[in-house]
Phi, psi and omega in degrees: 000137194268151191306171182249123165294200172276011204260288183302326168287334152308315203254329151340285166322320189289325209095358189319066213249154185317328191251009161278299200291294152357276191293341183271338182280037161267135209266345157313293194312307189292302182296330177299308189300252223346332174296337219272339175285309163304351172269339189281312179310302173318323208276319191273010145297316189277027163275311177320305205253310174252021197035229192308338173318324168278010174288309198314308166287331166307298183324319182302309208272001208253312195293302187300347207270297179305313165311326231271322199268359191251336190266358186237139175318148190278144186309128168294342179218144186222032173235092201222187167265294169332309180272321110012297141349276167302312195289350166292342141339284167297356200256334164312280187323324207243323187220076182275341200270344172299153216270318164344320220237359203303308187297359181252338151334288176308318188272307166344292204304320185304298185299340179298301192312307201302301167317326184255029201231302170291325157295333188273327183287301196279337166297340185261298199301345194273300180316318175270015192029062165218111204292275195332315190293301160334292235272356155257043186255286171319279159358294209277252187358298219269309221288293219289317190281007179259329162258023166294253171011284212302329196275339155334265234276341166267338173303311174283352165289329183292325202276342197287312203304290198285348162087327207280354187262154161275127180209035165287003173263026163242324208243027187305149194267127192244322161314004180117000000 
């Protein structure tokens, strides 16, 4: 059995099942999850004020993290970039190794670093209470998950274009 990457250990931890990914292409559900790094910040910044007290908002923003792809309804439409985003996403997650999706590969791997080079940055700036540090972390993290999103949204543009993917978990009847 082959190892699970973070893509796939991510989706797992979540709970991801087709009508939670359904219902997470509502481009609300996309757009929201943007929050979650700046409220994880906040919350864990408010140990300066409210010391252990502050676990209550982590947790919260912990709740929100899960909730968030479950609570909002499926989009009557998915020809948005956010939702175009998650199914790509999803088409990524099931088939990255087809030689169709090959070219894409390189740049994946680039933006993952760029992202976790910034997670590593806002995680030390969050542990050391040092805000410049926090807010370029956050900055480097959102830049990498926003061009993630976008390279999302050219993998299902390859596969919708070349036909050559089995690509119904991209093309889910979403309307209900």
């Amino acid at each position: 059995m082959a190892t699970k990457d973070t893509f796939e250990r991510t989706e797992a931890m979540m709970g991801m099942t087709p009508e939670i990914w359904a219902r997470h292409a509502n481009p609300w559900s996309g757009w929201t999850r943007l929050t979650i790094l700046p409220l994880f910040a906040l919350a864990v910044w408010s140990r300066v004020w409210l010391g252990w007290g502050a676990l209550v908002p982590v947790v919260l923003v912990l709740i929100w993290t899960w909730l968030n792809p479950r609570i909002f309804p499926r989009p009557k439409r998915t020809d948005n970039w956010m939702s175009r985003g998650v199914q790509g996403e999803q088409i990524w997650l099931r088939h990255k190794t087809a030689p169709d999706l090959s070219h894409h590969l390189a740049v994946v791997r680039q933006i993952t670093l760029l992202s976790a080079a910034g997670a590593l940055a806002y995680l030390v700036g969050l542990i050391l209470l040092w805000p410049g540090l926090t807010l370029t972390g956050l900055c480097i993290a959102s830049l990498g998950k926003l061009w993630m999103l976008d390279r999302m949204v050219w993998v299902l543009a390859d596969v919708q274009h070349s036909g050559s993917l089995a690509h119904d978990d991209a093309d889910q009847d979403v309307t209900g």
